[in-house]
Every structure is written in structure tokens, then in C-alpha cells.
N, C-alpha and C positions, 0 to 999 in steps of 0.2 A: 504493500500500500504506500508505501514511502513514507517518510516522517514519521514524529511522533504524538500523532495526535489519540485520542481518547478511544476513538473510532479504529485508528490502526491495531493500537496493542488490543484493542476487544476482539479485534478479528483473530490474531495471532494467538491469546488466551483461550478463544472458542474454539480453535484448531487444535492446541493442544487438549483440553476438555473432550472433545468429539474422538482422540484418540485414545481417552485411557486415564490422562493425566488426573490425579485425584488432590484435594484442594490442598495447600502447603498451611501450615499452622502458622509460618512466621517467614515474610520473605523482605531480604534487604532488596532497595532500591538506589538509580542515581539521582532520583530527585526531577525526571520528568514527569513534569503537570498529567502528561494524559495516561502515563502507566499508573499513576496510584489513583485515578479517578474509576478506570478500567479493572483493576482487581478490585476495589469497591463492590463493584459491580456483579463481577464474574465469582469473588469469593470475599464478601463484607465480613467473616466470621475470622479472615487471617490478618496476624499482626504485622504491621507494615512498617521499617524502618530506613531513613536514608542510611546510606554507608558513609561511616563517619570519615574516610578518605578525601568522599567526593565533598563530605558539609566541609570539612576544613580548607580544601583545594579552593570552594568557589567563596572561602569566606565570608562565610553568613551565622558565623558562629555568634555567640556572645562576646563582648568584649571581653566580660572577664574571663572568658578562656580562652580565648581565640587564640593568644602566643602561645603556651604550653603547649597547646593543641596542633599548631602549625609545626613548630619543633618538632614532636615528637614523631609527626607524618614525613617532615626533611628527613630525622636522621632513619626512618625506617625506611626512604626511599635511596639515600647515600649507601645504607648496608646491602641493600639487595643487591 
């Protein structure tokens, strides 16, 4: 479908669904609007969290964590 809109991932979610797929208890995300509108949807009962990689990368944290938080993302990206 291209992009990522609410409409795309419901399609990709009902594909997986239609083959078996059974609903996840707890799924992280990167924080696109139309994926976590879309498992709403598709499975309202699982727990939905961004990945804290992507909250720190696009820094939207809180201030008061925000530096720790970045640190600690640098130096787990320098070690890899």
C-alpha cells in the first residue's frame, strides 16, 4: 500500500490475522501514528509501547531524562 498510514498497516495486520497470526499481548513500536491506531483496532486488548531507542533518537523524551537517556543509547550504539 505504500506509506504508513492507519489504512496500510490494517491491511498488513488483517493479512497477517487471515493467516494464523494470533493476537500479541505486548508489542513494541517506532512511534508511527497509523501503526498504533491500526492494532487498536485489529487487537485493542495488546499493550503497546514505543521503543525506547526510537523515543530517545527523535527526542521527545522529558527533559528531565532526556540526557541520561541519550547517553546511554550513544554509548550502546559506540559498543555495538
Amino acid at each position: 500500500m505504500g506509506g504508513e498510514s492507519e489504512a496500510a498497516w490494517r491491511s498488513l495486520l488483517d493479512d497477517l490475522v487471515s493467516r494464523g497470526l494470533k493476537a500479541p499481548e505486548f508489542v513494541i513500536v517506532d512511534g508511527a501514528p497509523g501503526l498504533e491506531k491500526a492494532l487498536g483496532l485489529v487487537w485493542p486488548e495488546a499493550l503497546v509501547q514505543r521503543c525506547t531507542v526510537h523515543y530517545a533518537a527523535f527526542r521527545i523524551m522529558p527533559t528531565s531524562t532526556r540526557n541520561s537517556a541519550q547517553e546511554a543509547v550513544i554509548a550502546a550504539k559506540e559498543a555495538a
